[in-house]
C-alpha positions as CSV (number, residue, x, y, z in Angstrom):
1,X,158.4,43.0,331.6
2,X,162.1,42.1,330.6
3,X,160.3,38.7,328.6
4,X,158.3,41.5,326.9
5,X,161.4,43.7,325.9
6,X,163.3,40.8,324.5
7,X,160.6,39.8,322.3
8,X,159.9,43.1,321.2
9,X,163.5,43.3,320.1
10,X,163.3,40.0,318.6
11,X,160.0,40.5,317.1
12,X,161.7,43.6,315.2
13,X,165.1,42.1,314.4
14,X,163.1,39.5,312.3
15,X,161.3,42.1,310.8
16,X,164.2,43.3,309.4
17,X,166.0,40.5,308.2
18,X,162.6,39.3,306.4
19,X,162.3,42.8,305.0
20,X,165.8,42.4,303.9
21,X,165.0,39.5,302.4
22,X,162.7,39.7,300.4
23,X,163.8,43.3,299.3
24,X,167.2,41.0,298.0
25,X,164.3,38.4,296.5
26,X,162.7,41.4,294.8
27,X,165.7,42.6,293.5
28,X,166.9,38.9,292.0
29,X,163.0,38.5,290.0
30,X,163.0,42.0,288.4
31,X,167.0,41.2,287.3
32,X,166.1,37.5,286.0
33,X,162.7,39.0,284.2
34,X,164.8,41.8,282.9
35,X,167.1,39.1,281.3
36,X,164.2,36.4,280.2
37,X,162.5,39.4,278.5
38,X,165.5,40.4,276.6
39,X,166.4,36.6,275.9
40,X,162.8,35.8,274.9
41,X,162.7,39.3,272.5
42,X,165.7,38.2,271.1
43,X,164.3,34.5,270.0
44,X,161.7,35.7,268.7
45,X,163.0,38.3,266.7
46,X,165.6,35.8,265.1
47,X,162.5,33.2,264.3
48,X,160.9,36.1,262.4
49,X,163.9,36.5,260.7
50,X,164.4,32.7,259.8
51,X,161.1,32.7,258.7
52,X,161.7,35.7,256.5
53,X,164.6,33.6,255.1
54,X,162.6,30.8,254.5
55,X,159.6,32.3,252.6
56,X,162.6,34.6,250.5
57,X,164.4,31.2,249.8
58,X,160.6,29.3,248.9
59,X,160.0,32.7,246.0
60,X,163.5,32.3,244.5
61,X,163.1,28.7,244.1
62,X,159.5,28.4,242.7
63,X,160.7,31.4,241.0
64,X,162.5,28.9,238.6
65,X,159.8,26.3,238.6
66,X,156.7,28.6,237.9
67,X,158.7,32.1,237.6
68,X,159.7,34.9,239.5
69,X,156.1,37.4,239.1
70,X,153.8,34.1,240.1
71,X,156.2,32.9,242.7
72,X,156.0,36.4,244.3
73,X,151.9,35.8,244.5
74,X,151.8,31.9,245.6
75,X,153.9,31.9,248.4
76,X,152.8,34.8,250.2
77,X,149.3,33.9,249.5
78,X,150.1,30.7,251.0
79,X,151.7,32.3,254.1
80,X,148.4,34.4,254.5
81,X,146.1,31.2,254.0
82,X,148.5,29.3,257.2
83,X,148.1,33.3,259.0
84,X,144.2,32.8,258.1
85,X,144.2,29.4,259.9
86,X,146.0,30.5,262.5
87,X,144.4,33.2,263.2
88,X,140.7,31.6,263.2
89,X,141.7,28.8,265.6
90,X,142.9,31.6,267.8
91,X,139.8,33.3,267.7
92,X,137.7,29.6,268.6
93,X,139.5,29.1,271.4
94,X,139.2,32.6,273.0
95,X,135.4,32.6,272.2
96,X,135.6,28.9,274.1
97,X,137.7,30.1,276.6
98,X,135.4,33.5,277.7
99,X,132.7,31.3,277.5
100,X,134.5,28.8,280.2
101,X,135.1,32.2,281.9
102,X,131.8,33.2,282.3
103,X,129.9,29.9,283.2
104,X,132.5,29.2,285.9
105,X,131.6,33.3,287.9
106,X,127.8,32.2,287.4
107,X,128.6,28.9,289.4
């Protein structure tokens, strides 16, 4: 009966400590995804912004080649075509991947 006791208390002391443990584990993931988000926000917002850069800086300097009003309707037409492209190769590959999807729960 005293094997039994000691166990018990054993049994429950590790309880604990795992329980502590990953409580402290919780804790660490939710403060590192709280600082990847932020970092990965961050990134992205300043490669919008260099991109923004980039398509002002491609207007001003076809403005000089072709001018200013026809530079202002290339280059974002261009950016839309690329955007058009992009956005038609996403759509292929999530009509390919659903149908992955839905062969493999027949199988």
């Amino acid at each position: 009966m005293e094997d039994v006791r000691l166990l018990m208390g054993e049994a429950r002391t590790f309880a604990q400590a795992e329980l502590a443990y990953q409580k402290t584990r919780a804790a660490f993931v939710g403060a590192e995804t709280r600082s990847i988000a932020v970092l990965g926000i961050g990134a992205v917002v300043l490669v919008l912004l260099a991109v923004v850069a980039l398509v002002l800086g491609l207007v001003i300097a076809l403005g000089t080649l072709i001018g200013p009003w026809l530079a202002m309707i290339v280059v974002p037409a261009g950016v839309l075509v690329v955007a058009a492209i992009m956005a038609v190769s996403a759509r292929s590959r999530v009509k390919r991947m659903l149908a992955l999807l839905s062969n493999r729960e027949d199988a």
